[in-house]
VEXKE-540743 format. One line per field, with one value per residue (C-alpha): residue number from 1; residue in three letters; x negated, y negated, z negated. Coordinates in Angstrom, 2 decimals. Layout:
BEGIN
nr	(NUM:...)
rest	(ALA:...)
c1	(X:...)
c2	(Y:...)
c3	(Z:...)
***
This chain:
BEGIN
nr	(1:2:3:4:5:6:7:8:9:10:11:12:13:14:15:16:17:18:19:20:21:22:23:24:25:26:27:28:29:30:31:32:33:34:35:36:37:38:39:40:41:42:43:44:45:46:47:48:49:50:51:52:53:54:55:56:57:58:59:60:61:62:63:64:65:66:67:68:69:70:71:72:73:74:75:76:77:78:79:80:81:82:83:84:85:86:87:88:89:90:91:92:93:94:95:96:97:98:99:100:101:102:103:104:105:106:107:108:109:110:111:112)
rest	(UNK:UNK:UNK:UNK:UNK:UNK:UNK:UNK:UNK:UNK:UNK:UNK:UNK:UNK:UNK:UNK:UNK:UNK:UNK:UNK:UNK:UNK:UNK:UNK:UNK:UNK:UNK:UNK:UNK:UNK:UNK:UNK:UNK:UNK:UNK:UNK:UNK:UNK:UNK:UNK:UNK:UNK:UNK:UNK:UNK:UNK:UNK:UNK:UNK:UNK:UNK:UNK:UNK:UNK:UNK:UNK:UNK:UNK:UNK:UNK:UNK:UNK:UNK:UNK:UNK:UNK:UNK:UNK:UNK:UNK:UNK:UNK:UNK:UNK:UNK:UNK:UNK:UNK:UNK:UNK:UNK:UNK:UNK:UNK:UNK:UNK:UNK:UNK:UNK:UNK:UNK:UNK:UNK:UNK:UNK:UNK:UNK:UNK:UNK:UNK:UNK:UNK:UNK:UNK:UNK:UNK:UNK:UNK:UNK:UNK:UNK:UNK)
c1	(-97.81:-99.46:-102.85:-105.09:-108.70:-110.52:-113.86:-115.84:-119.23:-120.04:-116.87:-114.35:-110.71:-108.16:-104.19:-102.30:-98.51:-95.51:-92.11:-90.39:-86.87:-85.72:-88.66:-92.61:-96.04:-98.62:-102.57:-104.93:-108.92:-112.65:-115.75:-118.29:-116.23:-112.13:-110.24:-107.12:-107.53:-103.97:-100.67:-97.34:-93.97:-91.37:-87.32:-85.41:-85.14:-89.06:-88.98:-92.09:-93.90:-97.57:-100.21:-104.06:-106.75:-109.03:-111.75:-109.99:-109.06:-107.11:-103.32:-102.79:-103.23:-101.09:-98.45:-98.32:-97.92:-95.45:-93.18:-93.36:-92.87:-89.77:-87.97:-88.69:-87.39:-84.77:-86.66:-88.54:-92.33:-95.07:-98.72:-101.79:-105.03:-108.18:-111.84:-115.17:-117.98:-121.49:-122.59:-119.55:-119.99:-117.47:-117.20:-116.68:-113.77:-112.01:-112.66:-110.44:-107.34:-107.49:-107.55:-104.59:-102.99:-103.60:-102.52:-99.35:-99.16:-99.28:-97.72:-94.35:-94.52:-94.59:-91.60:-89.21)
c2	(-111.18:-113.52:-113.96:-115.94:-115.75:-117.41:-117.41:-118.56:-118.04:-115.24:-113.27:-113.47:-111.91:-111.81:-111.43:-109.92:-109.79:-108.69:-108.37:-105.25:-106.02:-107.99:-106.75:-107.64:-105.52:-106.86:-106.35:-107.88:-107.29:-107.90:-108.14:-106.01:-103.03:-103.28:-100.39:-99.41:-99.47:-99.98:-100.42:-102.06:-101.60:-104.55:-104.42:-107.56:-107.74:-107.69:-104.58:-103.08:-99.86:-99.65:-97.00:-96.95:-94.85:-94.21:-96.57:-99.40:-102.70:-104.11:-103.34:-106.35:-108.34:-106.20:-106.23:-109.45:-110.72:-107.89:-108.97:-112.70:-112.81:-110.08:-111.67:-115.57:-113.88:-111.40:-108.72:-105.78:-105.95:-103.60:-105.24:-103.13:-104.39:-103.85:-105.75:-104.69:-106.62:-104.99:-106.72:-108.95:-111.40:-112.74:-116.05:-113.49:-111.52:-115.20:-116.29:-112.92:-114.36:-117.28:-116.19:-114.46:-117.53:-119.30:-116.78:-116.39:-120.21:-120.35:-117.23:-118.32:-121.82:-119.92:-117.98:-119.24)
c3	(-92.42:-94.94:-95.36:-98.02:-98.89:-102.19:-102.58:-105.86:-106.09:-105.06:-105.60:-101.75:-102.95:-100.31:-100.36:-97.65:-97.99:-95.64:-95.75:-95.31:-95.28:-98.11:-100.21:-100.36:-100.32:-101.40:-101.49:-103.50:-103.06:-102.36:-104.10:-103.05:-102.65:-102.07:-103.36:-104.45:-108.43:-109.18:-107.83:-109.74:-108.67:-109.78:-108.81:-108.49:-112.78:-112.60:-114.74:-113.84:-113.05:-113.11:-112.04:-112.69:-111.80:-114.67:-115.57:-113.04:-115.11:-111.90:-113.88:-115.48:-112.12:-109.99:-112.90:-113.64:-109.78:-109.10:-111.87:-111.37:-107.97:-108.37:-110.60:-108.62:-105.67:-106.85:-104.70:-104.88:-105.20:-104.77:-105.19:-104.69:-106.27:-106.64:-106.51:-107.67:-108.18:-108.71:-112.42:-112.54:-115.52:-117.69:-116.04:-112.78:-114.42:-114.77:-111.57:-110.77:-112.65:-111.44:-108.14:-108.40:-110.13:-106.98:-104.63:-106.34:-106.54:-102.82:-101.71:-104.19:-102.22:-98.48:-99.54:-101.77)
***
């Protein structure tokens, strides 16, 4: 298992990823209260399948990583993600993308 940890200010995300066979799972979360807000599915084209709950924004992360790191690998990805921070500003909501930027950054160097 793989684990990372960013903290800016005073957001802490984490990434936890493991290998089950030939394929990854991955979470994504933190904040003040980790969830699950939404999960994306990816197969080894990085054609992928995303799920939401309602009124969660997490989506585009999970998506985005899943896909990426699917196609890179030629592997199927499942990322789970989701991060709440009470009165997150915009600067905040950033610092959340580029958090995942740097986990994927890193994770893509451990693995490929």
């Amino acid at each position: 298992m793989i684990e990372l940890t960013e903290t800016i200010g005073r957001l802490t995300v984490h990434l936890r990823a493991e290998r089950i066979g030939v394929d990854w799972i991955i979470t994504i979360f933190g904040g003040d209260r980790p969830h699950i807000g939404a999960v994306a599915l990816a197969g080894p084209d990085g054609h992928c399948q995303v799920i939401c709950l309602p009124g969660h924004r997490e989506g585009d992360i999970a998506e985005r990583f899943a896909a990426n790191l699917a196609s890179r690998l030629g592997v199927g990805v499942c990322v789970s993600c989701g991060i709440h921070l009470n009165a997150i500003t915009q600067l905040e909501i950033g610092s959340v993308a580029k958090a995942s930027e740097n986990f994927f950054s890193a994770l893509e160097k451990m693995v490929l």
